[in-house]
mmCIF file of the N, C-alpha and C atoms, coordinates in Angstrom:
data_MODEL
# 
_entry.id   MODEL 
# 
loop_
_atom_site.group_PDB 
_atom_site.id 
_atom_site.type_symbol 
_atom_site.label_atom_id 
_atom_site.label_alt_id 
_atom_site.label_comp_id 
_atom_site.label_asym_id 
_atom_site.label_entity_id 
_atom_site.label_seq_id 
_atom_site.pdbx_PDB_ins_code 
_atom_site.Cartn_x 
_atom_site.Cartn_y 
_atom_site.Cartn_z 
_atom_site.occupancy 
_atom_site.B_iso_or_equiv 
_atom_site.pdbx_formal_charge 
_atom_site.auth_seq_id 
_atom_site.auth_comp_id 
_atom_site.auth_asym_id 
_atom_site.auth_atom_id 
_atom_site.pdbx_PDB_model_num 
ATOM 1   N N  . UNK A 1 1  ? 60.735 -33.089 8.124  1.00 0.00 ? 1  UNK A N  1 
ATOM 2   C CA . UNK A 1 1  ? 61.238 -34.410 8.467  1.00 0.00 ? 1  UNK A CA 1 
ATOM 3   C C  . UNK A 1 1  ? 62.631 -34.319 9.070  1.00 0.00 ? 1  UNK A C  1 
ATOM 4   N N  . UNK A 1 2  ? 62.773 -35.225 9.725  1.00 0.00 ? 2  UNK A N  1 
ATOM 5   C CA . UNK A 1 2  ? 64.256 -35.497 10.867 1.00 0.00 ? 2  UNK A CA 1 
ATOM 6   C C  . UNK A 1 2  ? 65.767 -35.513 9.763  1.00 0.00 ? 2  UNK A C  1 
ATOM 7   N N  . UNK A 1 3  ? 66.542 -34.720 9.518  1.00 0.00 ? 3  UNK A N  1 
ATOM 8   C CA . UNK A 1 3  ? 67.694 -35.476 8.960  1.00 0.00 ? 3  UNK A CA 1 
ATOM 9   C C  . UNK A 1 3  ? 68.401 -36.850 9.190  1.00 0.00 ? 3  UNK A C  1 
ATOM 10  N N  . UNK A 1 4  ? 68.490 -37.766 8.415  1.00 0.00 ? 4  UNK A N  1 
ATOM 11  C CA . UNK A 1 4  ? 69.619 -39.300 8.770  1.00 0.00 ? 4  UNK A CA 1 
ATOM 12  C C  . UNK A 1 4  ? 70.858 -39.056 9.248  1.00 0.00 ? 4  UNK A C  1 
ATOM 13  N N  . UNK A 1 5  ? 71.284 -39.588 9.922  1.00 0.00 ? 5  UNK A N  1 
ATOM 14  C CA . UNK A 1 5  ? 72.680 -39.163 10.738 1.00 0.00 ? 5  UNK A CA 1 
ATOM 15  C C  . UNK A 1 5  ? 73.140 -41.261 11.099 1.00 0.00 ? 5  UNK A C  1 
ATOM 16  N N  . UNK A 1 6  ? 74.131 -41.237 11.155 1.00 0.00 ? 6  UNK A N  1 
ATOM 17  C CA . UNK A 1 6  ? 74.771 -42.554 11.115 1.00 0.00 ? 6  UNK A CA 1 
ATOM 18  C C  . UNK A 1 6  ? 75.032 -42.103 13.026 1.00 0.00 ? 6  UNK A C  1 
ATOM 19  N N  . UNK A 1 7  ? 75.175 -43.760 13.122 1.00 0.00 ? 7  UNK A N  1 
ATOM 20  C CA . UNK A 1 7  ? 75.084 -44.023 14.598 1.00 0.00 ? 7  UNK A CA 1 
ATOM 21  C C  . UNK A 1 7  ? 75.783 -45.446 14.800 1.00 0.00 ? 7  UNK A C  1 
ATOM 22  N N  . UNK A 1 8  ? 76.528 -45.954 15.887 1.00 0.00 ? 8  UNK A N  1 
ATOM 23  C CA . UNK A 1 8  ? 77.457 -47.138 15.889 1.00 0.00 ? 8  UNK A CA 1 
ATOM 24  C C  . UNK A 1 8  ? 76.826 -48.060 16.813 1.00 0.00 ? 8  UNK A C  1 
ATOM 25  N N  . UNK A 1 9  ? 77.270 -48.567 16.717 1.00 0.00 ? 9  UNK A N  1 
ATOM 26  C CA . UNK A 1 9  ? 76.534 -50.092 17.808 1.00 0.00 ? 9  UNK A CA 1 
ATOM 27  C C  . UNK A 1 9  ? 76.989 -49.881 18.870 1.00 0.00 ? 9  UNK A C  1 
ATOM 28  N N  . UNK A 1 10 ? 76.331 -50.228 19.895 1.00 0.00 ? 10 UNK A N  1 
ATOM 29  C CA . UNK A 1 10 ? 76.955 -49.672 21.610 1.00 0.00 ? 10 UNK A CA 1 
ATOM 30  C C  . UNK A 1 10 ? 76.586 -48.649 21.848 1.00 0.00 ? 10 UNK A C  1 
ATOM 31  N N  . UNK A 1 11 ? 76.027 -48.145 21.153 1.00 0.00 ? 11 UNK A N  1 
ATOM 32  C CA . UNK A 1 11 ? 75.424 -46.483 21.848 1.00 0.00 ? 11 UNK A CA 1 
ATOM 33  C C  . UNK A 1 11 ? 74.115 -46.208 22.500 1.00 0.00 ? 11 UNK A C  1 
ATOM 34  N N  . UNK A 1 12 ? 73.675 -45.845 23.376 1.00 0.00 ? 12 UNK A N  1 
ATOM 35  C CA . UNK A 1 12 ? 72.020 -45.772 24.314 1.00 0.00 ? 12 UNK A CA 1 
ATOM 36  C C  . UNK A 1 12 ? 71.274 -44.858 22.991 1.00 0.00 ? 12 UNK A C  1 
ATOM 37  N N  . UNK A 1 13 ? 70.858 -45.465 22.313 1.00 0.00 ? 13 UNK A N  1 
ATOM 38  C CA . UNK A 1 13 ? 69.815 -44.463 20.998 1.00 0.00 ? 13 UNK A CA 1 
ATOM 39  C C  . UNK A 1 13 ? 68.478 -44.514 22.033 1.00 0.00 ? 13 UNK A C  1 
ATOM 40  N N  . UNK A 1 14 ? 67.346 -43.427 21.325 1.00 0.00 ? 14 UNK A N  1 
ATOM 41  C CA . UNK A 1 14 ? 66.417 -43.131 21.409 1.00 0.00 ? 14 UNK A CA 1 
ATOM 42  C C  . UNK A 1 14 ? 65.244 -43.818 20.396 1.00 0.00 ? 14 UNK A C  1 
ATOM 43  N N  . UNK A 1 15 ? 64.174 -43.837 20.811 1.00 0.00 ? 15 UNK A N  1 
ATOM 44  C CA . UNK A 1 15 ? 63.291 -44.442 19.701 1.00 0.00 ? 15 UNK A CA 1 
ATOM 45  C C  . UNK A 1 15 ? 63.474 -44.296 18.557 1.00 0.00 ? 15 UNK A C  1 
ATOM 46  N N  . UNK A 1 16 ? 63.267 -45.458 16.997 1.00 0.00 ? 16 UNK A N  1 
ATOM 47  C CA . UNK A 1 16 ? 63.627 -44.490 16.212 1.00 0.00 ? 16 UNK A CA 1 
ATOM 48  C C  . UNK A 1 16 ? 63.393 -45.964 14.767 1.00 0.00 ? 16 UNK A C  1 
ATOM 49  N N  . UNK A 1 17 ? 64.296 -45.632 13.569 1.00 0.00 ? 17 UNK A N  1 
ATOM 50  C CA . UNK A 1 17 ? 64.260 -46.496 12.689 1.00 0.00 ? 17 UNK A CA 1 
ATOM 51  C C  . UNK A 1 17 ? 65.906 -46.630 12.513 1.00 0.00 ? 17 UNK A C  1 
ATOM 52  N N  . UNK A 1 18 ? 66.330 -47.634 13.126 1.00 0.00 ? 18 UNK A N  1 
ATOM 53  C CA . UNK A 1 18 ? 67.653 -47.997 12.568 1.00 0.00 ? 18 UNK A CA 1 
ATOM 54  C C  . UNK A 1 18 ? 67.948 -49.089 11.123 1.00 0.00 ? 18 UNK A C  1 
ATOM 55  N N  . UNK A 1 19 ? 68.655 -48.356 10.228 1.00 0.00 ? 19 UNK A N  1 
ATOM 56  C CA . UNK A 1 19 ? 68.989 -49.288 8.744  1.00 0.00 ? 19 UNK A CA 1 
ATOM 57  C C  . UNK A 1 19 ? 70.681 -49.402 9.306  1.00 0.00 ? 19 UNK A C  1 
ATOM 58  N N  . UNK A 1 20 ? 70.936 -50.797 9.220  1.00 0.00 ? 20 UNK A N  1 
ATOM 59  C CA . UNK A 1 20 ? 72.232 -50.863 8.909  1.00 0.00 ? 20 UNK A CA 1 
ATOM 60  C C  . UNK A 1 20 ? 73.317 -50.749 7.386  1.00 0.00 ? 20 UNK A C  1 
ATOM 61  N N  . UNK A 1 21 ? 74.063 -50.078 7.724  1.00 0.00 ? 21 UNK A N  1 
ATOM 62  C CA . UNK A 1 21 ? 74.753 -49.418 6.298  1.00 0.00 ? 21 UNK A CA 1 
ATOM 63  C C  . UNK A 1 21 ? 75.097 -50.470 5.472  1.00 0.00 ? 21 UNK A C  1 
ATOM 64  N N  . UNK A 1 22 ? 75.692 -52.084 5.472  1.00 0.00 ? 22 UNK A N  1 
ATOM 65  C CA . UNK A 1 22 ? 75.765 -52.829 5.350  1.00 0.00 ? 22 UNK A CA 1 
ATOM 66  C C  . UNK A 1 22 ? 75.092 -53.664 4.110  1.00 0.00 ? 22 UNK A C  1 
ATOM 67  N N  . UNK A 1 23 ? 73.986 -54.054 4.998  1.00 0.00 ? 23 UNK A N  1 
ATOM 68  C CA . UNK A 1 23 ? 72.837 -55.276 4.295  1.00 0.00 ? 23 UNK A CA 1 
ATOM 69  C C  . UNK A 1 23 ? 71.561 -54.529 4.241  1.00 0.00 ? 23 UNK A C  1 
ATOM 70  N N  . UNK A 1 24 ? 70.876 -53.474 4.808  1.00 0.00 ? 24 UNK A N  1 
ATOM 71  C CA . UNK A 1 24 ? 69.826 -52.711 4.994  1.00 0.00 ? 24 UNK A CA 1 
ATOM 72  C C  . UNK A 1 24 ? 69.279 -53.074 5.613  1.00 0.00 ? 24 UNK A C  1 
ATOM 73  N N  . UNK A 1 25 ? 69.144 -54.342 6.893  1.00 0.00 ? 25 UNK A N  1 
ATOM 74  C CA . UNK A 1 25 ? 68.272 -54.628 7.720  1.00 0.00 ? 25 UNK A CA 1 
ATOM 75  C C  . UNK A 1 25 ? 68.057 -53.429 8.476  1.00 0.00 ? 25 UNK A C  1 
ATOM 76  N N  . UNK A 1 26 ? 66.452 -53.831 8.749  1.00 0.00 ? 26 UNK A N  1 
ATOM 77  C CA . UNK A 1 26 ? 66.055 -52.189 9.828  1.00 0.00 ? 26 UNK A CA 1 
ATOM 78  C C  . UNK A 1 26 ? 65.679 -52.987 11.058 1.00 0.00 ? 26 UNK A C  1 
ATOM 79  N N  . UNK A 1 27 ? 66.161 -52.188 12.291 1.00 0.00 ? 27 UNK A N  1 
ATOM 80  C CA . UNK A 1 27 ? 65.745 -52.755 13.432 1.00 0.00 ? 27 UNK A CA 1 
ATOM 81  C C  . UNK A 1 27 ? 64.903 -51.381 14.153 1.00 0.00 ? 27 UNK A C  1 
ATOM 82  N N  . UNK A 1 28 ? 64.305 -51.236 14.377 1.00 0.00 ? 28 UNK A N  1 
ATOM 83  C CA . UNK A 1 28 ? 63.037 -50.503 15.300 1.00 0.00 ? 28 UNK A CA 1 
ATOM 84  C C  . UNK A 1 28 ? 62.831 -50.603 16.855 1.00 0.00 ? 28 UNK A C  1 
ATOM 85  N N  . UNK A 1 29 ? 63.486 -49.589 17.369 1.00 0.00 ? 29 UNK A N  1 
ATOM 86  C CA . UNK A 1 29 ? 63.458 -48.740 18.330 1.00 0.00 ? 29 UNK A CA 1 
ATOM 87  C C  . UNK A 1 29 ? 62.556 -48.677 19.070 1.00 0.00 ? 29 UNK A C  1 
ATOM 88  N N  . UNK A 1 30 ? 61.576 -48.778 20.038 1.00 0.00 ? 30 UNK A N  1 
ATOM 89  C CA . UNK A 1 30 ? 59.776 -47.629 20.043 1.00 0.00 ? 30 UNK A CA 1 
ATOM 90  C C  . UNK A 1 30 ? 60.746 -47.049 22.073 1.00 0.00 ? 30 UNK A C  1 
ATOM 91  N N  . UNK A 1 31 ? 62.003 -47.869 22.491 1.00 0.00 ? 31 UNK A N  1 
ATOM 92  C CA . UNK A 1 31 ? 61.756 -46.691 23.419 1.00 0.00 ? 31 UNK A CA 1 
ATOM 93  C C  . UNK A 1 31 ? 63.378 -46.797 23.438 1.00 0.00 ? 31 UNK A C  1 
ATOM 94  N N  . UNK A 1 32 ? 64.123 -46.257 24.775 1.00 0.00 ? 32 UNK A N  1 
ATOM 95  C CA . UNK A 1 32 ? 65.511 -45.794 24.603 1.00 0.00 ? 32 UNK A CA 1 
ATOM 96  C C  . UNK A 1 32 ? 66.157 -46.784 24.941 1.00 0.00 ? 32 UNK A C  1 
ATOM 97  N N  . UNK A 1 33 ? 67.215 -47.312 24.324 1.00 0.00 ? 33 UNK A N  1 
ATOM 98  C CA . UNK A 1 33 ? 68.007 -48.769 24.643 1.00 0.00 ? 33 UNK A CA 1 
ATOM 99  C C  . UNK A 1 33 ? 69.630 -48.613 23.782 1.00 0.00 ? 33 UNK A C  1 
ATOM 100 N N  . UNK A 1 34 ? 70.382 -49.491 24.306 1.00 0.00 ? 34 UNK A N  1 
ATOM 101 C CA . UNK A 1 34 ? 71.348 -50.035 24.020 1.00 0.00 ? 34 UNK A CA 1 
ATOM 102 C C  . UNK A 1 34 ? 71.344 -50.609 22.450 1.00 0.00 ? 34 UNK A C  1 
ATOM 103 N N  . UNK A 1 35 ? 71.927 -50.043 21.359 1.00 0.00 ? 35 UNK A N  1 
ATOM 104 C CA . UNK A 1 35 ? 72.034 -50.662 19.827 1.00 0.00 ? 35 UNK A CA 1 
ATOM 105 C C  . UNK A 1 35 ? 73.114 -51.919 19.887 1.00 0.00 ? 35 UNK A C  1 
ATOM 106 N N  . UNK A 1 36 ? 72.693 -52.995 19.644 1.00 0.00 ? 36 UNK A N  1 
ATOM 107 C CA . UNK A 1 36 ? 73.186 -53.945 19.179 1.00 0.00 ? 36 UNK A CA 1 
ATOM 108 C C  . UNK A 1 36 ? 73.894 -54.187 17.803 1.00 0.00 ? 36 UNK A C  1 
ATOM 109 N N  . UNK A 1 37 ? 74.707 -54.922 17.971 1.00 0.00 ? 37 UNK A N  1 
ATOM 110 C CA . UNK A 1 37 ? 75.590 -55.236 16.315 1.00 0.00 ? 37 UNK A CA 1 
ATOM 111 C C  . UNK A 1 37 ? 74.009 -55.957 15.447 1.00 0.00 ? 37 UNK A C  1 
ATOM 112 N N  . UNK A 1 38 ? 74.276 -55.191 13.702 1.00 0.00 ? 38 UNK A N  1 
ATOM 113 C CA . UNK A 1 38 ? 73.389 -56.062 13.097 1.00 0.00 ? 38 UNK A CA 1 
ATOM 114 C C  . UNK A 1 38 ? 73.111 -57.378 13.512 1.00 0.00 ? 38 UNK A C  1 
ATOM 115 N N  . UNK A 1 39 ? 71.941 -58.403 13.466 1.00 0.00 ? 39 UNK A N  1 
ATOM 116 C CA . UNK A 1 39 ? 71.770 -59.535 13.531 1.00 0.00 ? 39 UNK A CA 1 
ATOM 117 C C  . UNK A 1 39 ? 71.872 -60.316 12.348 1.00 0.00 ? 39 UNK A C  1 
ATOM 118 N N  . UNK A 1 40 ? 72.143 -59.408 11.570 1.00 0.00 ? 40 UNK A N  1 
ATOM 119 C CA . UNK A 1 40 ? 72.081 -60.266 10.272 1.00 0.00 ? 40 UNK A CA 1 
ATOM 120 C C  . UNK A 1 40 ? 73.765 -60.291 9.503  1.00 0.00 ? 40 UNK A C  1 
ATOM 121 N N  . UNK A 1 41 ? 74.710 -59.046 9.348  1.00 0.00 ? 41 UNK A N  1 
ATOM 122 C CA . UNK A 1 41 ? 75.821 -59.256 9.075  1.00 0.00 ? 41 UNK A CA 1 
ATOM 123 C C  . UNK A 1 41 ? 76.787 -58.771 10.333 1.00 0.00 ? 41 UNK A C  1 
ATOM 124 N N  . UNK A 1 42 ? 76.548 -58.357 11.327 1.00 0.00 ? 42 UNK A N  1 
ATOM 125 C CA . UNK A 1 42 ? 77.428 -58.174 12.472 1.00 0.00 ? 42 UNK A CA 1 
ATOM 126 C C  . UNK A 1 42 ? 78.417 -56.755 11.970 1.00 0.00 ? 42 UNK A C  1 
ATOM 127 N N  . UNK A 1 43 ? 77.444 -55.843 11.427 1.00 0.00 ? 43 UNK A N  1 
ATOM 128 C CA . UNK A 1 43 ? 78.093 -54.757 11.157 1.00 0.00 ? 43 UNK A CA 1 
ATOM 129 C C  . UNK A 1 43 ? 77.605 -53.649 12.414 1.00 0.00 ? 43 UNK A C  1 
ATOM 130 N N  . UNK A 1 44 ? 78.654 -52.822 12.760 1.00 0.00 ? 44 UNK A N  1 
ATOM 131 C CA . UNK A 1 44 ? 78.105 -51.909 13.782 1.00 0.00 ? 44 UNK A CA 1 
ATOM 132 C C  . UNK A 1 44 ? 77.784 -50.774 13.603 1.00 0.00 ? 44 UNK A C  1 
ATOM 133 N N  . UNK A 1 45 ? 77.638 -50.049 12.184 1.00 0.00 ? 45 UNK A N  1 
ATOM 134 C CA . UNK A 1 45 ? 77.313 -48.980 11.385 1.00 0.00 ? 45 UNK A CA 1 
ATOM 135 C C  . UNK A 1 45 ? 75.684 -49.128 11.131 1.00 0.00 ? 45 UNK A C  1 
ATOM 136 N N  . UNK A 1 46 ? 75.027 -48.073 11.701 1.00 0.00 ? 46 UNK A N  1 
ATOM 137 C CA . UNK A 1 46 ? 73.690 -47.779 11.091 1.00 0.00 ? 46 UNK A CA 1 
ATOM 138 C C  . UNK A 1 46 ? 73.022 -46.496 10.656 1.00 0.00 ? 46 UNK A C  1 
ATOM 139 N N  . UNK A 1 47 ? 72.319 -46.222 9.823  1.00 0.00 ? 47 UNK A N  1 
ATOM 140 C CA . UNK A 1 47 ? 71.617 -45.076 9.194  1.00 0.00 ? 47 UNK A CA 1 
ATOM 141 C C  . UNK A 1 47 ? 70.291 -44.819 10.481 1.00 0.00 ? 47 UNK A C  1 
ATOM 142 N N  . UNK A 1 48 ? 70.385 -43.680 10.529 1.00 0.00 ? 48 UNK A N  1 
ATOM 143 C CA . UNK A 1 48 ? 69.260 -43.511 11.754 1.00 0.00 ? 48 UNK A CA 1 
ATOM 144 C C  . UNK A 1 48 ? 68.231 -42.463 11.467 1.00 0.00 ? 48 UNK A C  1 
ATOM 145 N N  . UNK A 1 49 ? 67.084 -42.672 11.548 1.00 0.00 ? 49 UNK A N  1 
ATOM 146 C CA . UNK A 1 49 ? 66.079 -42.048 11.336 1.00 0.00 ? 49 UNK A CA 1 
ATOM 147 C C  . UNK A 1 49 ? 65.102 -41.395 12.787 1.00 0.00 ? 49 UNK A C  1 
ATOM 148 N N  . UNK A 1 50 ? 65.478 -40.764 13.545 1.00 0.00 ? 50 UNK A N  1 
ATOM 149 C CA . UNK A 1 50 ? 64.860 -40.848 14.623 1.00 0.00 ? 50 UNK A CA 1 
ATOM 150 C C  . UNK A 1 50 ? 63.310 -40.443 14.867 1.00 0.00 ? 50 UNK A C  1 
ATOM 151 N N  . UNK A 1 51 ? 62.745 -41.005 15.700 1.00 0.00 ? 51 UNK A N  1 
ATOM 152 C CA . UNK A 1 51 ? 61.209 -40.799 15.756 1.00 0.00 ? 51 UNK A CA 1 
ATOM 153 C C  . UNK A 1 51 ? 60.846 -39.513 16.855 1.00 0.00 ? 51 UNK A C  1 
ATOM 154 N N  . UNK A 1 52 ? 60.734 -38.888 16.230 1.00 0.00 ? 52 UNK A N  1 
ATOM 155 C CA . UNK A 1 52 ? 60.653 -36.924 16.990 1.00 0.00 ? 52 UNK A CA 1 
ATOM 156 C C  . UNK A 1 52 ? 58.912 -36.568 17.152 1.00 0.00 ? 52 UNK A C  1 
ATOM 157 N N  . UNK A 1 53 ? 58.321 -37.497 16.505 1.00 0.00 ? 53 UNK A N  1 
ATOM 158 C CA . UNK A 1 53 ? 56.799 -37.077 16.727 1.00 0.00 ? 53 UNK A CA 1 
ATOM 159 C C  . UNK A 1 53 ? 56.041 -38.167 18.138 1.00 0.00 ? 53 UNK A C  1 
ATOM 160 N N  . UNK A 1 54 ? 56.938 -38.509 18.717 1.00 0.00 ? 54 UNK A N  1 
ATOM 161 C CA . UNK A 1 54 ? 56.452 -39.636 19.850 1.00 0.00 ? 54 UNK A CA 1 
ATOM 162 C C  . UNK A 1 54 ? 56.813 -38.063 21.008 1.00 0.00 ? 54 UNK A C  1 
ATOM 163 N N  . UNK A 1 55 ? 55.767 -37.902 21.873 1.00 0.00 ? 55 UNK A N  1 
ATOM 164 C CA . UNK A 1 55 ? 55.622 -37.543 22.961 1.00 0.00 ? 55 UNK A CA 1 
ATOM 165 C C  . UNK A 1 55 ? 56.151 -38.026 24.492 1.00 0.00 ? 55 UNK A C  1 
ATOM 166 N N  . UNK A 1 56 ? 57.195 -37.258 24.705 1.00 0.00 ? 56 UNK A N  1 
ATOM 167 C CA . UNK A 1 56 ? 57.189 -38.315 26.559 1.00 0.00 ? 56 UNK A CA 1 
ATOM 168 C C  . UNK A 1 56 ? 56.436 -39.114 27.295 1.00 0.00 ? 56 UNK A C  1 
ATOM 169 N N  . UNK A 1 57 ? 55.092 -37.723 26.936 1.00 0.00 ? 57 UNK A N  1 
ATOM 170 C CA . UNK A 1 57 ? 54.265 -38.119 28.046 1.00 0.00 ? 57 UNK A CA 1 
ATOM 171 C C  . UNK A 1 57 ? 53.418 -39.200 27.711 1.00 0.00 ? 57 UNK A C  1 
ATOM 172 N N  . UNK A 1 58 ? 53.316 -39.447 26.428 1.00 0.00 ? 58 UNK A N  1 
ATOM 173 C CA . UNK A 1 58 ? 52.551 -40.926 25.994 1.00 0.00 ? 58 UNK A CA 1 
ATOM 174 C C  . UNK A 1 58 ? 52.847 -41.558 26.818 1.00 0.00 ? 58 UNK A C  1 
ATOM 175 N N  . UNK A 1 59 ? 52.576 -42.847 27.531 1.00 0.00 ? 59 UNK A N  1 
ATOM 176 C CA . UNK A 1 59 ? 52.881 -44.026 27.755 1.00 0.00 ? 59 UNK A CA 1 
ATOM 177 C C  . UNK A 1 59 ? 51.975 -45.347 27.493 1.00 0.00 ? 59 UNK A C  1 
ATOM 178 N N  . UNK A 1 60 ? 50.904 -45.459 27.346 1.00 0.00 ? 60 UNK A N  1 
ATOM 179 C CA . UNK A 1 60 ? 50.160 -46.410 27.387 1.00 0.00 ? 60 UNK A CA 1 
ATOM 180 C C  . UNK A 1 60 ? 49.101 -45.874 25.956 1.00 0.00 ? 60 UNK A C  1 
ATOM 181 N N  . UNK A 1 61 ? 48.208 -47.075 25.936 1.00 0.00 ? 61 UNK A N  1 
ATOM 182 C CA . UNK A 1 61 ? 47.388 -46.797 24.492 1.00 0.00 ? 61 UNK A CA 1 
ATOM 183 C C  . UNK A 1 61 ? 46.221 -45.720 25.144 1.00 0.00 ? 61 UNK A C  1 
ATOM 184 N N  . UNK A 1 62 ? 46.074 -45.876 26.885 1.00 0.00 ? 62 UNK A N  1 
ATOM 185 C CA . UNK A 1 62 ? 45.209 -44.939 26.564 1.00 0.00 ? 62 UNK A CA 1 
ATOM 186 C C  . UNK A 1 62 ? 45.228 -43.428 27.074 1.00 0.00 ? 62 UNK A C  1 
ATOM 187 N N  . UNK A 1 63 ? 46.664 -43.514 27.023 1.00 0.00 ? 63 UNK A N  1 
ATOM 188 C CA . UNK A 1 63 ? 47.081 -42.196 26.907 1.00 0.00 ? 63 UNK A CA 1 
ATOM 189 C C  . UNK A 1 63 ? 47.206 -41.214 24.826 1.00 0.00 ? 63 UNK A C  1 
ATOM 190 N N  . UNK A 1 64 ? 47.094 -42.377 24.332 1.00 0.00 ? 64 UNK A N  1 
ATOM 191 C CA . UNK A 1 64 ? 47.204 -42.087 22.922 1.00 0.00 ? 64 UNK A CA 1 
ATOM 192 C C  . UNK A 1 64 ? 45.403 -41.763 22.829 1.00 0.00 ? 64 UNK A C  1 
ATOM 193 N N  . UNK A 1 65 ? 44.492 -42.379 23.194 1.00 0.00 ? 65 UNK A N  1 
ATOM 194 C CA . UNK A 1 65 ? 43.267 -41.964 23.146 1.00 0.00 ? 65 UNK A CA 1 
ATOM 195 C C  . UNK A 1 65 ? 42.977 -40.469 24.289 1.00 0.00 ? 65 UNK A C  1 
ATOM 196 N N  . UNK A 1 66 ? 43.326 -40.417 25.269 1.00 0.00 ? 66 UNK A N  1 
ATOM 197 C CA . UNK A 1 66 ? 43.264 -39.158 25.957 1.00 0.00 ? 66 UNK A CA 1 
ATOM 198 C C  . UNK A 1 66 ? 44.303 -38.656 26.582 1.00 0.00 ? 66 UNK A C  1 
ATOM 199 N N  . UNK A 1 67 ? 44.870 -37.884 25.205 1.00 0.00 ? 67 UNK A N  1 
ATOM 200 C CA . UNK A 1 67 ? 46.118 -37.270 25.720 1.00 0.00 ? 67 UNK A CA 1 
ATOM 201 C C  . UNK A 1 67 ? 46.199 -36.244 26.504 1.00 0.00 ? 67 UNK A C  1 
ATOM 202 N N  . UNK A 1 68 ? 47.007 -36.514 28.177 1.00 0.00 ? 68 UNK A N  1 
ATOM 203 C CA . UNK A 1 68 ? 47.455 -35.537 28.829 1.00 0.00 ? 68 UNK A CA 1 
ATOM 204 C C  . UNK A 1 68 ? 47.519 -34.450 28.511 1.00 0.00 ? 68 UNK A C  1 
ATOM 205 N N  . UNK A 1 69 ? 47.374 -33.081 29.448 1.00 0.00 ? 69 UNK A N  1 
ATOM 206 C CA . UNK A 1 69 ? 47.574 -31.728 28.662 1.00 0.00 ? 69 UNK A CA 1 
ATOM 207 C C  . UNK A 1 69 ? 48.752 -31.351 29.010 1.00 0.00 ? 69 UNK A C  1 
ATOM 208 N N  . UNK A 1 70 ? 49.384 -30.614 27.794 1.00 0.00 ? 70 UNK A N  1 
ATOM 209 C CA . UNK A 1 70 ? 50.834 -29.841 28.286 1.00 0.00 ? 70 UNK A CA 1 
ATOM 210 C C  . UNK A 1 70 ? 50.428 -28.704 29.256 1.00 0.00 ? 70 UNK A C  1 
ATOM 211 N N  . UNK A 1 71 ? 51.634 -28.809 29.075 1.00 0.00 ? 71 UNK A N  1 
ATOM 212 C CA . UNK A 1 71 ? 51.933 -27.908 30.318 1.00 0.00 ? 71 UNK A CA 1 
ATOM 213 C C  . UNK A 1 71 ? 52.510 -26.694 30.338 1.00 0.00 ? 71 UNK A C  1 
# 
């Protein structure tokens, strides 16, 4: 499993499970974006869990049913 590593608001994260250190709200990731301040206490500290078993090359559901071959 991935080690937790803390991460700040404003930063381009990767897919993943964000807990804020705060209140514990989790906000959920599925592709790469801009972290926002909690919505719930406006804290910019979060616990990060990142999602390492998602594939690039996925993109669509039916690429999850016939997955591309590596390469």
């Amino acid at each position: 499993m991935s080690e937790e590593t803390q991460v700040k608001a404003g930063c381009v994260v990767g897919p993943g499970t964000y807990t804020c250190t705060s209140c514990g709200h989790e906000h959920v990731l599925e592709s790469e974006k801009d972290l926002k301040a909690c919505p719930s206490c406006a804290c910019d500290m979060y616990n990060c869990i990142p999602m390492t078993h998602v594939r690039p090359d996925i993109k669509t559901a039916e690429d999850v049913m016939n997955p591309p071959e590596r390469k």
